[in-house]
Each structure stands twice: as C-alpha cells, then as structure tokens.
N, C-alpha and C positions, 0 to 999 in steps of 0.2 A: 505480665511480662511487657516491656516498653515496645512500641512498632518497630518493626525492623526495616531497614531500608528498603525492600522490594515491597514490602505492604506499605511504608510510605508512599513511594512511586505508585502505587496500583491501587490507593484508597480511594474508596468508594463512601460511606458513609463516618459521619464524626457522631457518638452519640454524648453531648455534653453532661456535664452534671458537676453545676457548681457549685455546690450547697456543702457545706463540713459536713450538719446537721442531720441526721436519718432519718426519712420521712415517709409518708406515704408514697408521694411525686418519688423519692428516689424509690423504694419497695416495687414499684410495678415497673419502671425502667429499668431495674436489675433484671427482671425476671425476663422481659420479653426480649433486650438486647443481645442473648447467646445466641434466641433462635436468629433472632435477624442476621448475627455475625455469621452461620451457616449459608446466609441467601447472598450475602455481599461482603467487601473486603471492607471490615467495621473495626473502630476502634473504640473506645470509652475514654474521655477527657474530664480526669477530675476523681475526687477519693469515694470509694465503696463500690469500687469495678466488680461486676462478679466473676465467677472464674466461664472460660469460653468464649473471652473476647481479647482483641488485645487492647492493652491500655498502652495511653498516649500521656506523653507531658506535655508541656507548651516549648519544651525544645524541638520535641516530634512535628511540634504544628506548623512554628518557623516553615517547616522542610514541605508545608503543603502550601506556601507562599507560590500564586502564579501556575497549581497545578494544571498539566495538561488537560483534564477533561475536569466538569462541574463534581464538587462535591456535595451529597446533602447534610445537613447540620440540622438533626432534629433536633428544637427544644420543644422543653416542658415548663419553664418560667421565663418573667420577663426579663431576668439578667442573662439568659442564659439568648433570647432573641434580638437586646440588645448587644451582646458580644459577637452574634451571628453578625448583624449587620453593621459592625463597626469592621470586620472582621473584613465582609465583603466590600466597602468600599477602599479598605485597603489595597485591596487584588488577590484577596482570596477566592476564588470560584467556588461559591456556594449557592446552594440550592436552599432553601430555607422554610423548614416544616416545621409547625406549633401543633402539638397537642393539648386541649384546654378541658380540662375535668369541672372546672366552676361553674357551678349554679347559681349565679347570679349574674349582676350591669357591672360590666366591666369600667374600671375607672379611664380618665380620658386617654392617659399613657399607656394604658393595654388595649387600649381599642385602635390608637394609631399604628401600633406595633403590629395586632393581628393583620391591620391592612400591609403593610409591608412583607407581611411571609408569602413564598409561594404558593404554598397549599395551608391546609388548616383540619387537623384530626380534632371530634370532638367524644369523647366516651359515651356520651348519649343523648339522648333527643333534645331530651331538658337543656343538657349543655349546650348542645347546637343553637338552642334558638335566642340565647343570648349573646353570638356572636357577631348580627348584622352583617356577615359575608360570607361565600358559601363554606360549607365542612359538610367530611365526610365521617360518618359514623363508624365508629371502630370501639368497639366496646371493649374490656380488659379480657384478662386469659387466666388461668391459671396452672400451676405446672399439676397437674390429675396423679401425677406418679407419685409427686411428693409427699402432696397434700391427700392422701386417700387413707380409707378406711381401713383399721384396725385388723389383725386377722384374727387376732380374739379379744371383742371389745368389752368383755367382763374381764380378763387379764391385763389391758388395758386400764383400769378404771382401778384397781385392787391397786397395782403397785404406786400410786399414790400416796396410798395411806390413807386417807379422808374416809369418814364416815361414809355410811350407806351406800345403794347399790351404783346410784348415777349421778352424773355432772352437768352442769347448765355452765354456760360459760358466757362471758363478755369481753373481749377484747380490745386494747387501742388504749393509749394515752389514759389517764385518771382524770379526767375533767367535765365541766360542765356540755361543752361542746358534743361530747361522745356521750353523754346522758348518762353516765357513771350513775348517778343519783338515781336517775330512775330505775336504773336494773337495782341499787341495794332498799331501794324503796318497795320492789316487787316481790323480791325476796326477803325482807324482813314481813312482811306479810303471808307470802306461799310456806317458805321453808319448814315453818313449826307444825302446819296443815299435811307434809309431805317428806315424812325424816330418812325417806331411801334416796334424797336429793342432796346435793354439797352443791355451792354454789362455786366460780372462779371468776375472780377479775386478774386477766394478764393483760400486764402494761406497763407503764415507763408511772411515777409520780415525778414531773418535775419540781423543781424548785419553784417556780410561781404558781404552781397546785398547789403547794404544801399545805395552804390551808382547809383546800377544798377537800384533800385528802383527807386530813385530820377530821373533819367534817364528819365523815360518810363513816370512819372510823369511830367515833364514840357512837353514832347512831346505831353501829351493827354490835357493841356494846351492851348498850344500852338494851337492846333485844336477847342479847344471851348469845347472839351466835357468830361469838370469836371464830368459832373449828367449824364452821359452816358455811364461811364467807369469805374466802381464802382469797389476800391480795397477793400476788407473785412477786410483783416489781416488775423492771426489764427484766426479758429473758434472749438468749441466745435463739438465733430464728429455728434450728434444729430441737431445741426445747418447747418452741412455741408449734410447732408443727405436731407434737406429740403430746401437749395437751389440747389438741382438735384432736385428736384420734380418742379423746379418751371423754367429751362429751358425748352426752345423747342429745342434748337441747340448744341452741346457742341463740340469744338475744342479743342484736342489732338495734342500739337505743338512740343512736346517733341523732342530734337535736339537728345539725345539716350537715353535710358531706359533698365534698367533690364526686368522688364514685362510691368509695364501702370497699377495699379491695376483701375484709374479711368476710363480707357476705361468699363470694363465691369459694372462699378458703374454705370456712366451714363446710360451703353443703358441700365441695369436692368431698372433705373426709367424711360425709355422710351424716352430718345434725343436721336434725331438724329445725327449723329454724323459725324465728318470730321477729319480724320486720319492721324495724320504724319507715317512712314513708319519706326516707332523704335518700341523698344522692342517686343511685342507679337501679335503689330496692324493686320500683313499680316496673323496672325493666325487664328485673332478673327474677323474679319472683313470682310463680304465679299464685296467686290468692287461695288457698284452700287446699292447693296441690303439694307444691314442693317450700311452702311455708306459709307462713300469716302476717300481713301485712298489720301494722296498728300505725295512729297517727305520732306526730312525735313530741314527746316528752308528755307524754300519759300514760302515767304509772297505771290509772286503774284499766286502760284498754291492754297495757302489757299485761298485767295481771290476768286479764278476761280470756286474753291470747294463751299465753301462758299454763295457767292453768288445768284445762284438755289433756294436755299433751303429760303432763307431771302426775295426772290419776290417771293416765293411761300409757305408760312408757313404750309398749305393745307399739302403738299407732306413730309413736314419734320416732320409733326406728325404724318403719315403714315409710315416712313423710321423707327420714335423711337417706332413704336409699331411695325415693326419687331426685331429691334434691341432688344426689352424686351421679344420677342418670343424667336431670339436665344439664349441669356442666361438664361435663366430657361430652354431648352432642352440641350445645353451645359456646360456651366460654371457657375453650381448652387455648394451653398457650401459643398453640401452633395457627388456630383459626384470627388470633389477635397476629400475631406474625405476619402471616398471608394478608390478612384486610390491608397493613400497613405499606406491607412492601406492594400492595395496589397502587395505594398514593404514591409512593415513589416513583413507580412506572411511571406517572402521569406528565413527572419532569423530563421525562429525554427528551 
C-alpha cells in the first residue's frame, strides 16, 4: 500500500531498494524490513516490497522534502548511498546507514561512500575488516517459523515423487560462483554408492549460465543420473521453503559469498549441513557440531564431508536438529531486527 499522509508526516525510517533484479541483497532486506516496520514508522522505496511494510513511490518522498525531524535511509548498495546522499544535500534530512555483506577491498568509489554514511552495519567479522572505518556487527536472521522443520519429514520427502528415501540439496543461482559444479561433481560420485539419496539443485539458470548449465547437464548424463539429480529452475519462495523441509543433507558449495543467507535457511528447517568456508559459514557453523565446514571448490573435501552423513542418515538428522537449535538461539529474525535498530539509536 502507498504511505499515507500521517506516515508521511511521522516517518521515521526509508528502507531503499533500487534494484528491478532479485537478489540475495534484496532476499535478506525483505525479510528483516517488516520486523523493523513493527519498531518504527518505515516505509519500503522501490519494487519487491514485502508485505508489513508500507511502500513509498518517489511522489511519497517528494512529501519527505525538509521533514521535521532526521530520517534514516538504510542502504544496502552503492546506488542506493549514492541517492541517499544526493538526496540529503538536497534537504532531505537523512540519517545514512550502510550495510556491507562483501568480502573483499572495496573499490575507491565504495570506500569514499562508506566514509560518508553515518554509521556502517557489517554481517560479519570478515566483512568488517574490509571496511577501514568503524562497523558494527549485525549478522542476518531468519524468519524460524517459516523456514522450520517438517512435521512428517518422510511425508515430506514421498510427495515429491523422486527416488529413495532422502534429499541432499543445493540452492542459489546455477553457476560457477555458488559451486554448482562441485555439488554435481560430488554427487555424480556419491549417488551410485547411496541409492536411498536424490540429489536437488533449486535455482534460477540465467541466460549467461546457459552454458554452464548445459555443462553440468550432460555430465550428470553421462553418469546415468537424469532422475537423480533434479534441476528445479526458479521457484516461487513458498516452493523453495518446502523443498528445505524435505531435505535431510544440504551442501553449501559457494566458491565466495557475501553472507550465504541459505546456510542459516537450511539448518532453521533442520539439514544437516556441509559447509564451504565462504562468506559467513566459519561464523555460523560450528565444525563437527551443527555442520562441516570444507574448503571451497573441492569436490573431494565435499565428498569426504559428505559422505558420513549419506551412510549414516540417523546422525545427519541429529546434526539438522542442532543446526535448527542454533538458529532460533542465534540468528532468529528478531535478534537481526534488535542489533539494527541498536545502530539506529546511535543517531538521535
């Protein structure tokens, strides 16, 4: 719904998001922006509002020209910081907060930019320390209610249709970047060894994948295991949430990452999980416990990971119902909420 003029007058934060495109950066600002809407008078600028917040146009924003008290304008990219700051020296009253997921040296135009925000949220350690001024850690959330376990996770698994008794899954894009390769790599090797296993890749194949796709597709071919190795395509997020409930396994193969929001999607719905050693894994993961860490894009350490847990299914639905303990005591959507609207305090 558009702001309506007394939430105009009484706005408190803008949460931007200029992107057409669906992305991960948009996936975790969806999710956490309802709680924040709960803590403050918030609105959402720009397409893939979720529901629970109000959404603004840029006629709504005109009407924040000159507001009486400071507004904050959290971004999450650097158009979206520079529009905050062209914005403010308009006379818009903003307050100007970055959140920075990247693991990596920021180029010279995001590093003048981060110096200009008033505060600076980082998702984790790693990412902090590539920003050369201070941030505070706020790590993601996930919604625990959505994303949670099965209540009959063999009825679960059955309505599928797929072979045998369980599912391994790999999520995110089709590409070399999310290590697609290496999961059909591990599994064209595991799967023949372990036939009460079907394999899932859910994800978008773009058009500049197409051949990478095509790729991974004659390989798993060439193995015999067309009905084994199940590509989805995009799915609807309500689709994708209910094939987590219907693995036992889930492999994180990601060659780098900003965070991983699917790492903690999975273990909420309770897989077990086997970790490449990018974005936020070493954070969220503890080694042995609530999953297994491997290095990234090694197929034979996934495998080595792997393996255990596929001749003993017993222990890897044990490992996913700690892994759904640690995130509802750590990284619930409410605890990412709270840290944020911390930083925010910090501007009155």
């Amino acid at each position: 719904m558009p702001v309506e003029n007394n939430l105009a007058s009484d706005l408190q934060l803008i949460v931007p998001n200029l992107h057409r495109r669906y992305s991960g950066v948009t996936a975790t600002n969806r999710m956490v922006a309802p709680i924040l809407a709960t803590m403050y008078r918030a609105a959402w600028l720009g397409p893939h509002a979720p529901d629970g917040i109000a959404r603004m146009g840029f006629a709504d924003l005109l009407k924040c020209w000159r507001h009486r008290t400071p507004l904050i304008w959290h971004a999450r990219r650097n158009d979206e910081m520079i529009a905050g700051l062209l914005l403010r020296a308009l006379g818009w009253p903003l307050k100007l907060v970055f959140t920075s997921a990247a693991q990596r040296h920021h180029k010279r135009l995001t590093r003048w930019l981060i110096r200009q925000m008033d505060a600076i949220i980082a998702t984790s350690e790693l990412s902090a320390s590539f920003l050369k001024r201070e941030a505070t850690v706020v790590m993601h959330g996930v919604d625990t209610m959505r994303y949670a376990p099965p209540a009959d996770p063999a009825a679960a698994f059955v309505e599928t249709k797929l072979p045998g008794r369980y599912a391994i899954g790999c999520f995110g894009r089709v590409r070399a970047q999310k290590g697609t390769d290496v999961f059909v790599e591990a599994m064209c090797r595991l799967l023949p060894r372990y036939p009460d296993f079907t394999a899932v890749i859910v994800g978008a194949v773009v058009p500049e994948q197409q051949g990478f796709a095509d790729g991974l597709k004659r390989q798993i071919e060439a193995a015999g295991l067309q009905s084994r190795i199940i590509i989805t395509g995009e799915l609807e997020i309500e689709q994708v949430q209910r094939w987590y409930q219907r693995l036992t396994i889930y492999a994180f193969t990601s060659r780098n990452e900003g965070f991983g929001l699917t790492l903690i999607e999975a273990m909420s719905s309770g897989a077990a999980l086997v970790a490449a050693r990018a974005g936020a894994a070493q954070f969220v993961v503890e080694d042995g416990v609530t999953g297994v860490l491997t290095p990234p894009g090694d197929a034979d350490a996934l495998v080595a990971a792997l393996e255990p847990l596929m001749r003993d299914p017993a222990a890897a639905i044990a490992m996913g119902e700690r892994a759904r303990k640690r995130v509802v005591e750590k990284f619930s959507l409410e605890a990412e909420a709270n840290a944020i609207a911390a930083v925010y305090r910090t501007l009155d």
